[in-house]
DRENTORKOL-3810 file (N, C-alpha, C; in nm, 4 decimals):
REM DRENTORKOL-3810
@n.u->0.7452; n.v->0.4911; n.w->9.5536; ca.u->0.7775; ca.v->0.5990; ca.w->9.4634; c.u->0.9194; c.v->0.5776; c.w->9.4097
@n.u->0.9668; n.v->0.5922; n.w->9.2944; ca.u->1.0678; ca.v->0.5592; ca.w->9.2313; c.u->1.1624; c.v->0.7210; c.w->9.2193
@n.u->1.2644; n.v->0.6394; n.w->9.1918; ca.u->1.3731; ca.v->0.7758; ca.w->9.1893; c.u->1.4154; c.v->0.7824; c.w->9.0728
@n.u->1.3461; n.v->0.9102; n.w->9.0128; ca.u->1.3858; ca.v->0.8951; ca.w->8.8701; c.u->1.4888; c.v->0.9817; c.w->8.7972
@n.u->1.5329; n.v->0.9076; n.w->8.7023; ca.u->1.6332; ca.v->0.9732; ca.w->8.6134; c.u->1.6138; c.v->1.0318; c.w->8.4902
@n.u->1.6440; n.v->1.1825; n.w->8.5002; ca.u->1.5954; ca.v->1.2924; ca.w->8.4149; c.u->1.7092; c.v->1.3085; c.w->8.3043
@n.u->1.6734; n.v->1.3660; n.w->8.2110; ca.u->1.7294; ca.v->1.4204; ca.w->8.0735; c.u->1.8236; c.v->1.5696; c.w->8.0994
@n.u->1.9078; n.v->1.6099; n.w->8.0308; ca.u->1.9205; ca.v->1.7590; ca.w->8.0689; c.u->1.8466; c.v->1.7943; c.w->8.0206
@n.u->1.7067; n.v->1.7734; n.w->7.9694; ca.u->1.5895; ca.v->1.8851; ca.w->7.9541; c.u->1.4847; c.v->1.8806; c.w->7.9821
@n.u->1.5347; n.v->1.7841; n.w->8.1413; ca.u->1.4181; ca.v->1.7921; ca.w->8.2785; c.u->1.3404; c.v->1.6875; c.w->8.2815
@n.u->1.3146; n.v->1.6075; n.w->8.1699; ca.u->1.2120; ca.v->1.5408; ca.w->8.1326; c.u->1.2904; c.v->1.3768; c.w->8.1999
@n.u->1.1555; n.v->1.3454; n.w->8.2627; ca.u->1.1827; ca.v->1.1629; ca.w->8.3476; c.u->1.2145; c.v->1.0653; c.w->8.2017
@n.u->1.3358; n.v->1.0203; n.w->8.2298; ca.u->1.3682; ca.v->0.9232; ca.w->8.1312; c.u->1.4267; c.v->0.7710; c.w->8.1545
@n.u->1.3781; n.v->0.7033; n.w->8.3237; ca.u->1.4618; ca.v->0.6214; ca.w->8.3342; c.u->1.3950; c.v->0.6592; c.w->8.4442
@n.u->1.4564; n.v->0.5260; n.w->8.5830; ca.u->1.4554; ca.v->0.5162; ca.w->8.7305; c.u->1.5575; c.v->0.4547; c.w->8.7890
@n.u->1.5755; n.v->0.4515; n.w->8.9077; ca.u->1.6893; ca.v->0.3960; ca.w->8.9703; c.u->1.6299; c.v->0.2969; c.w->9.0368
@n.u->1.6845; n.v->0.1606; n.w->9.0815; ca.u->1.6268; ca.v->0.0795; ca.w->9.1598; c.u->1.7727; c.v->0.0343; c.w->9.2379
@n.u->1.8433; n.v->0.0154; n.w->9.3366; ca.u->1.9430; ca.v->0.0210; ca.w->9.3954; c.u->2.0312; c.v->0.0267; c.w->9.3671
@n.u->2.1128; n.v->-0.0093; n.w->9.2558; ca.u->2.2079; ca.v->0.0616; ca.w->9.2044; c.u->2.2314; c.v->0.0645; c.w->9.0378
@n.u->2.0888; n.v->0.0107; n.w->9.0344; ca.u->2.0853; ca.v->0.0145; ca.w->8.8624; c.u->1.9689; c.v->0.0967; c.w->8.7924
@n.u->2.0417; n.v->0.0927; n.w->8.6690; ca.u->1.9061; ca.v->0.2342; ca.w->8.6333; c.u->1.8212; c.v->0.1337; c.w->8.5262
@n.u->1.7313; n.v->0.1730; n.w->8.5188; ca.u->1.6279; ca.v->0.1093; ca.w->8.4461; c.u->1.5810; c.v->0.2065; c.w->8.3351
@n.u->1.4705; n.v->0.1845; n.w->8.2121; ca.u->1.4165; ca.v->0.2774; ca.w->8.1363; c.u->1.2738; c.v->0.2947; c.w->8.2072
@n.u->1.1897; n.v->0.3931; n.w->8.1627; ca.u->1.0847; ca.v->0.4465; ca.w->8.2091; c.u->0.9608; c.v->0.2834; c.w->8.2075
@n.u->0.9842; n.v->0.1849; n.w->8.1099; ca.u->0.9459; ca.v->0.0735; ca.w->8.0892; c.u->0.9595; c.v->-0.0214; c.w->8.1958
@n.u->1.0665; n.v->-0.0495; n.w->8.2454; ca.u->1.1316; ca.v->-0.1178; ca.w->8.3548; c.u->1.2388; c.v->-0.2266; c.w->8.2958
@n.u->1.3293; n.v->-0.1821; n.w->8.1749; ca.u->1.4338; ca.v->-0.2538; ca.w->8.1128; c.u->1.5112; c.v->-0.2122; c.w->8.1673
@n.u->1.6047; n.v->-0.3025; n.w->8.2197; ca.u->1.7443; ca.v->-0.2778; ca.w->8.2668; c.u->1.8737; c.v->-0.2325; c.w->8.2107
@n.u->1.9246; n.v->-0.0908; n.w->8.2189; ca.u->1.9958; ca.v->-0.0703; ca.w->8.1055; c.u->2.1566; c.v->-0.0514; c.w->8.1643
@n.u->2.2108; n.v->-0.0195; n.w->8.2905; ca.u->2.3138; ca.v->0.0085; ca.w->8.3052; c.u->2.3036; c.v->-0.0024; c.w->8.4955
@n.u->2.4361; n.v->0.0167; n.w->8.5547; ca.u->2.4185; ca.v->0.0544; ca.w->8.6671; c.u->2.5327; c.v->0.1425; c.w->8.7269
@n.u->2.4849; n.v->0.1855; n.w->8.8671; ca.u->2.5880; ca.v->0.2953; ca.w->8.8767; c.u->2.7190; c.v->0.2434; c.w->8.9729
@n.u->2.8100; n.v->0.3038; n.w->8.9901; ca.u->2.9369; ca.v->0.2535; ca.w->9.0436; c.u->3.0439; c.v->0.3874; c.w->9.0701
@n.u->2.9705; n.v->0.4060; n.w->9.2336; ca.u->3.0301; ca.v->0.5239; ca.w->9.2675; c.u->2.9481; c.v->0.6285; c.w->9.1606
@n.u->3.0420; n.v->0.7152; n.w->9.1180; ca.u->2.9756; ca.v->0.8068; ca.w->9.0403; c.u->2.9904; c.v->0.7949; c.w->8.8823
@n.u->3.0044; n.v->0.6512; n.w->8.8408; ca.u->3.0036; ca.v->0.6219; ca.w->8.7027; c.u->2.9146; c.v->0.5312; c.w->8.6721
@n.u->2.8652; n.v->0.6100; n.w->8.5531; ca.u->2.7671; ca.v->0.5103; ca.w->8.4831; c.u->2.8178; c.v->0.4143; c.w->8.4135
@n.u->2.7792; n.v->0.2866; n.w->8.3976; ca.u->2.8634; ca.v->0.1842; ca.w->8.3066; c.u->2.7610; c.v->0.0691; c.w->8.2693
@n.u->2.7484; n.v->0.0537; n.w->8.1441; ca.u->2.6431; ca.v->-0.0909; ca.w->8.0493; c.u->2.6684; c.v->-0.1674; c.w->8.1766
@n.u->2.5900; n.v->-0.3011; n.w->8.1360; ca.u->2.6383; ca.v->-0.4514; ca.w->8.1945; c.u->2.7433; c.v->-0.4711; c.w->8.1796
@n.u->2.7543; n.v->-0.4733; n.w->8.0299; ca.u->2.9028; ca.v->-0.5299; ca.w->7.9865; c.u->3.0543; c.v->-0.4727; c.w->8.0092
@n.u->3.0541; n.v->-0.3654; n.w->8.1590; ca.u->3.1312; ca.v->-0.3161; ca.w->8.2068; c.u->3.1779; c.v->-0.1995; c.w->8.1679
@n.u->3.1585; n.v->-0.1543; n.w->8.0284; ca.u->3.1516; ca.v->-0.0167; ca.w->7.9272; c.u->3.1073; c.v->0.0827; c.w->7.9846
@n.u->3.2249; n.v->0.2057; n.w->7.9545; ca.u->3.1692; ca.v->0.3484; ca.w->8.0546; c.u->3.0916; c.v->0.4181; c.w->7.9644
@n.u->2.9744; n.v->0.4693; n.w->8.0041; ca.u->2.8612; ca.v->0.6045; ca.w->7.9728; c.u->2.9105; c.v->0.6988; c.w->7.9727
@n.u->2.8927; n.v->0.7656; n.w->8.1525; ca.u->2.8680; ca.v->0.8393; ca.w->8.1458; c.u->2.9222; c.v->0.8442; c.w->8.3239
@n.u->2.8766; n.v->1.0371; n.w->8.3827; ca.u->2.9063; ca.v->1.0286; ca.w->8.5245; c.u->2.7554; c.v->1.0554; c.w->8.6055
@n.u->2.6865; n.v->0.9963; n.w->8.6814; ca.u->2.5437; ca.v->0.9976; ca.w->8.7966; c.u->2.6083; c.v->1.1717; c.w->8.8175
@n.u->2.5280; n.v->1.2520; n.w->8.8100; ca.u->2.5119; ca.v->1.4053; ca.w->8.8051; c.u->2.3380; c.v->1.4650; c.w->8.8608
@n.u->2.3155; n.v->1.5053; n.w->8.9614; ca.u->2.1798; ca.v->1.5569; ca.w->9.0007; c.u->2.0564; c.v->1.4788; c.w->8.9113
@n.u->2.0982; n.v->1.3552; n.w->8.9661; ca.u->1.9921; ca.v->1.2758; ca.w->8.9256; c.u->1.9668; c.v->1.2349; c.w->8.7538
@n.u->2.0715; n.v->1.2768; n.w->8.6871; ca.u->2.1028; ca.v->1.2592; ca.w->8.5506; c.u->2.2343; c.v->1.1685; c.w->8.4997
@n.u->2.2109; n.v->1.1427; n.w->8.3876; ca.u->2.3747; ca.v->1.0684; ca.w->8.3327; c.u->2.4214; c.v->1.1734; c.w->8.2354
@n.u->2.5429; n.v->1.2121; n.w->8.2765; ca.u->2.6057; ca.v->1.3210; ca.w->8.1375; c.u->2.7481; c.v->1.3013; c.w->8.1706
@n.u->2.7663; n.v->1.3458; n.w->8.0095; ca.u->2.9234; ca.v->1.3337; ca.w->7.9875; c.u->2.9771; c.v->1.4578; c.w->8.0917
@n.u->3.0629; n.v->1.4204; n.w->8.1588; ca.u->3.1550; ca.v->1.5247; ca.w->8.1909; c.u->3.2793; c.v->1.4880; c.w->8.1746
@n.u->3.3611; n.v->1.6109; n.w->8.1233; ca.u->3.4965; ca.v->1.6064; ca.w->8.0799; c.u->3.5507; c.v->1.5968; c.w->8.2321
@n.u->3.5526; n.v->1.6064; n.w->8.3148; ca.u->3.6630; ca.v->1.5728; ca.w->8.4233; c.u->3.5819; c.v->1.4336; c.w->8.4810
@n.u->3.5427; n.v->1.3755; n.w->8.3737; ca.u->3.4964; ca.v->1.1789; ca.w->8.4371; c.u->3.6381; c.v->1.1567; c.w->8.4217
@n.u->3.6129; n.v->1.0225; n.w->8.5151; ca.u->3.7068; ca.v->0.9338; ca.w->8.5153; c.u->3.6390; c.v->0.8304; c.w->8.4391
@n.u->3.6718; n.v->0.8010; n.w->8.2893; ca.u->3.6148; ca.v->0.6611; ca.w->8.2609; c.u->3.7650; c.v->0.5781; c.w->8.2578
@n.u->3.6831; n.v->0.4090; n.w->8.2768; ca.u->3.7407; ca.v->0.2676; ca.w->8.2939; c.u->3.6351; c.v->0.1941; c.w->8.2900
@n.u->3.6664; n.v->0.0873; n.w->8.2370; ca.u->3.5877; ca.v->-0.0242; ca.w->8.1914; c.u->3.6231; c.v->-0.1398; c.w->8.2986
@n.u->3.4715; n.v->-0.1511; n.w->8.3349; ca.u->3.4619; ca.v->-0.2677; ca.w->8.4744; c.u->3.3945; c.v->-0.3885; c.w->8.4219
@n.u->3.4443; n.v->-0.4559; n.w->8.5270; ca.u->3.4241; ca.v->-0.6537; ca.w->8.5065; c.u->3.2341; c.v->-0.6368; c.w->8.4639
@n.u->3.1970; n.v->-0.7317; n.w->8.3522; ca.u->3.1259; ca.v->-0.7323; ca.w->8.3117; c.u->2.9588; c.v->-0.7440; c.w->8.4472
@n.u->2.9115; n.v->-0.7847; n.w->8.4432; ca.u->2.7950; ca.v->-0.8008; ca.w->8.5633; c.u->2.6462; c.v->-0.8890; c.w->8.4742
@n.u->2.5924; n.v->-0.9724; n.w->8.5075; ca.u->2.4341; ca.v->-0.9791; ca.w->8.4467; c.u->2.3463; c.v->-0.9109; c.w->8.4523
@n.u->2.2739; n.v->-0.8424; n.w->8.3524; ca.u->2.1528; ca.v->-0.7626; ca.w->8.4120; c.u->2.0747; c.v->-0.8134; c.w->8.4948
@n.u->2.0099; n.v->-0.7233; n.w->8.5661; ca.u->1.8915; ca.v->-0.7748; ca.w->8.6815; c.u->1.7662; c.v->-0.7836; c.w->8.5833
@n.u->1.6908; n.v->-0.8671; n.w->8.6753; ca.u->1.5246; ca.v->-0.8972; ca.w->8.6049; c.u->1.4787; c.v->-0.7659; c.w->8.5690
@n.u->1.3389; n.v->-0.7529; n.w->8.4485; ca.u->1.2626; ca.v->-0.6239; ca.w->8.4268; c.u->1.2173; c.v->-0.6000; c.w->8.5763
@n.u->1.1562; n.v->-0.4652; n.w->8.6020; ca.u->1.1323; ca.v->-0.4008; ca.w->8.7183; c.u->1.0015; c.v->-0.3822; c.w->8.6202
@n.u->0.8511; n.v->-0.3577; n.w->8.6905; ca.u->0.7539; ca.v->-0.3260; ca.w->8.6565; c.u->0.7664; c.v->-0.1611; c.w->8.6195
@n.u->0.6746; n.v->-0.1095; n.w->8.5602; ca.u->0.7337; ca.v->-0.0212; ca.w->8.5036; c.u->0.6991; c.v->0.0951; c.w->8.6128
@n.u->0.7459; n.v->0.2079; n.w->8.6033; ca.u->0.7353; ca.v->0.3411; ca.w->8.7224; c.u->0.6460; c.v->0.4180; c.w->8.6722
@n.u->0.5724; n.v->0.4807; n.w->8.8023; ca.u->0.4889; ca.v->0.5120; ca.w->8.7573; c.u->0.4873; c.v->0.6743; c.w->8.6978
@n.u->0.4546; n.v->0.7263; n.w->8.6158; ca.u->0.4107; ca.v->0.8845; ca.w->8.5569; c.u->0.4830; c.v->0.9534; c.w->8.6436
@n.u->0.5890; n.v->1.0210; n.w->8.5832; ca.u->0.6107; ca.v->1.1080; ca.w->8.6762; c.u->0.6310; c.v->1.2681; c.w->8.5876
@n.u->0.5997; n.v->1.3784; n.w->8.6613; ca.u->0.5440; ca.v->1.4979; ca.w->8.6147; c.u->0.6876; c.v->1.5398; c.w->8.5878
@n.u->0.7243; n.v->1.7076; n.w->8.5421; ca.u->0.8172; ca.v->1.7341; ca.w->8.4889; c.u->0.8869; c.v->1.8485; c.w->8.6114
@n.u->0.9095; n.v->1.7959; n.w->8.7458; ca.u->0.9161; ca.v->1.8470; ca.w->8.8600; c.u->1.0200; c.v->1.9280; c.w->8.8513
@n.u->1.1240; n.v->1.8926; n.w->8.7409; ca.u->1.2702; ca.v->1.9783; ca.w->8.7948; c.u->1.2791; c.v->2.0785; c.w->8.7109
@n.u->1.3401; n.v->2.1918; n.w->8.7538; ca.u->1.3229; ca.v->2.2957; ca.w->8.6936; c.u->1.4824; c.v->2.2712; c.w->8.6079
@n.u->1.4939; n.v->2.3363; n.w->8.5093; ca.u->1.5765; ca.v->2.3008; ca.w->8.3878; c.u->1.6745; c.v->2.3959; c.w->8.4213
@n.u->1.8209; n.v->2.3049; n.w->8.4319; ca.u->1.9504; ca.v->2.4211; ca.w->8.4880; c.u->2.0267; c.v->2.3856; c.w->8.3655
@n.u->2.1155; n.v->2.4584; n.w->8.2660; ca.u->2.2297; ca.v->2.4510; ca.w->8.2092; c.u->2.2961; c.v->2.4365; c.w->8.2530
@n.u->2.3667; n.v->2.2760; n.w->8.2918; ca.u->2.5185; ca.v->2.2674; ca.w->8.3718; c.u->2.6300; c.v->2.2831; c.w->8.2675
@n.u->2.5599; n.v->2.2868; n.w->8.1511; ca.u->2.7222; ca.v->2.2678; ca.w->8.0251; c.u->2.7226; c.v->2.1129; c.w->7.9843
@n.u->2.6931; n.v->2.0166; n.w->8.0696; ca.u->2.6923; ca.v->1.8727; ca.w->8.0284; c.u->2.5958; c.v->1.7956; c.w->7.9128
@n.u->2.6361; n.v->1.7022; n.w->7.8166; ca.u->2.5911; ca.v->1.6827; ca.w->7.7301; c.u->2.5196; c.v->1.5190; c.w->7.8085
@n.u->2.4081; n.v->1.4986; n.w->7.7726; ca.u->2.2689; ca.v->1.4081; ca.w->7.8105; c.u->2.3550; c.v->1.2404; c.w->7.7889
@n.u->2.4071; n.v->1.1694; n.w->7.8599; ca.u->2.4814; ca.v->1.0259; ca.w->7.8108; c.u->2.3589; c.v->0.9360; c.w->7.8587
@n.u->2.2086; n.v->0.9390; n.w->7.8884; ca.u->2.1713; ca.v->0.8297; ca.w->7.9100; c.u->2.0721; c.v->0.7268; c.w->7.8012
@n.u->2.1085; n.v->0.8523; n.w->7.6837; ca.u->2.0693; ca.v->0.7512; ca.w->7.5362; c.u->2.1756; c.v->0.6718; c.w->7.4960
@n.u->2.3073; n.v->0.6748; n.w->7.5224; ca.u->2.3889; ca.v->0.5790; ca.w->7.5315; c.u->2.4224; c.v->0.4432; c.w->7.5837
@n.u->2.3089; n.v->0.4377; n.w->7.7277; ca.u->2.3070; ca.v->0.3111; ca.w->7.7421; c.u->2.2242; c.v->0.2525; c.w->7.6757
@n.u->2.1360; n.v->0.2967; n.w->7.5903; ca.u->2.0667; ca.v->0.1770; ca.w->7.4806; c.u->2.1424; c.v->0.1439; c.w->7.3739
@n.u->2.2580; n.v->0.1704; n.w->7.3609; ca.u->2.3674; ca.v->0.1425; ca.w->7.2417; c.u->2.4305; c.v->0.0550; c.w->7.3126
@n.u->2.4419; n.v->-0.0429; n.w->7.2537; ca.u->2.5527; ca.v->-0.1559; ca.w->7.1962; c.u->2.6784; c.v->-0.1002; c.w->7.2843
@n.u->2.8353; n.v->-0.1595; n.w->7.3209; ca.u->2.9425; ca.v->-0.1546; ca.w->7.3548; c.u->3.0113; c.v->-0.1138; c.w->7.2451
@n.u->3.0908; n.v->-0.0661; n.w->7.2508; ca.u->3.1605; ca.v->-0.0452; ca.w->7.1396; c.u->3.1844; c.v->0.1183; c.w->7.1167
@n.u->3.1029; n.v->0.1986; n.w->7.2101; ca.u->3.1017; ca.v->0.3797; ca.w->7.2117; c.u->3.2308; c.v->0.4493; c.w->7.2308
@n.u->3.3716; n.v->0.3574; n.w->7.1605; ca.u->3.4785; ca.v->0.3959; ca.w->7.2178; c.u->3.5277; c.v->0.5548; c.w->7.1576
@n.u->3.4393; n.v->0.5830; n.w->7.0512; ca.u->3.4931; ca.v->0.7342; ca.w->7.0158; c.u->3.4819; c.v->0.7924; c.w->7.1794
@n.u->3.3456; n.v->0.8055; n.w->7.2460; ca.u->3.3318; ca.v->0.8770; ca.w->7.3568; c.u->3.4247; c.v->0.8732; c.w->7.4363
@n.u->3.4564; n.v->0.7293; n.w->7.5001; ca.u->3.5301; ca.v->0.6429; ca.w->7.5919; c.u->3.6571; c.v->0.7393; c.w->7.5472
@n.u->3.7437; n.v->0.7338; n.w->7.4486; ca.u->3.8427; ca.v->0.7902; ca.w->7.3992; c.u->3.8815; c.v->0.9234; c.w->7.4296
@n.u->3.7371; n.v->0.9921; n.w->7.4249; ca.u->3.7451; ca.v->1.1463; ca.w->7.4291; c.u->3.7380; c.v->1.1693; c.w->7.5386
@n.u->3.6526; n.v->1.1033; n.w->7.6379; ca.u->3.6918; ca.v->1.1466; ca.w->7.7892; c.u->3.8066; c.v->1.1129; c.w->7.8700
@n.u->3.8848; n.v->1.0505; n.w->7.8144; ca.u->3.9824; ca.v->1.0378; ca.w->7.8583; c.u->4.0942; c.v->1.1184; c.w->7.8212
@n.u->4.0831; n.v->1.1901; n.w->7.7441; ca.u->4.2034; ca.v->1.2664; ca.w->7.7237; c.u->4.2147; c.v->1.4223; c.w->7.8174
END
């Protein structure tokens, strides 16, 4: 059974496989580090939040040594819409790891 990674609007959008998150497909898109999300290419997302990636203004982003992605993971299987939907205030960062490097408006803004 896979551990999956939800949307802030509950919905399975991704999985975790030991410390990297994958898409619902089994593409490798980012991994986690401590409690930051960050591309391959060492580029910060976002912060790991109740099983979600979202911006939070008290992240710490920094940009880490690049890494290779891991192989595709077969894909996970169906998973239902189990979590009940909380407003934390946080805005959804895990459509960001399908973007390119370069998200430095974000990068910029969480840091201030």
């Amino acid at each position: 059974m896979a551990m999956y990674v939800y949307s802030t609007d509950g919905d399975p959008v991704g999985f975790v496989f030991e410390t990297y998150i994958y898409d619902l497909d089994g593409t490798p898109l980012g991994r986690i580090v401590g409690c930051r999300v960050h591309r391959f290419d060492g580029t910060y997302v976002g912060e790991w939040f109740r099983d979600m990636v979202v911006r939070r203004p008290q992240g710490r982003p920094r940009i880490i040594p690049p890494v290779p992605a891991p192989p595709r993971r077969p894909p996970a299987g169906t998973s239902y819409r189990l979590r009940a939907v909380v407003d934390y205030g946080y805005q959804d960062a895990f459509p960001l790891l399908r973007q390119g490097a370069g998200n430095d408006a974000y990068f910029g803004q969480a840091a201030e």
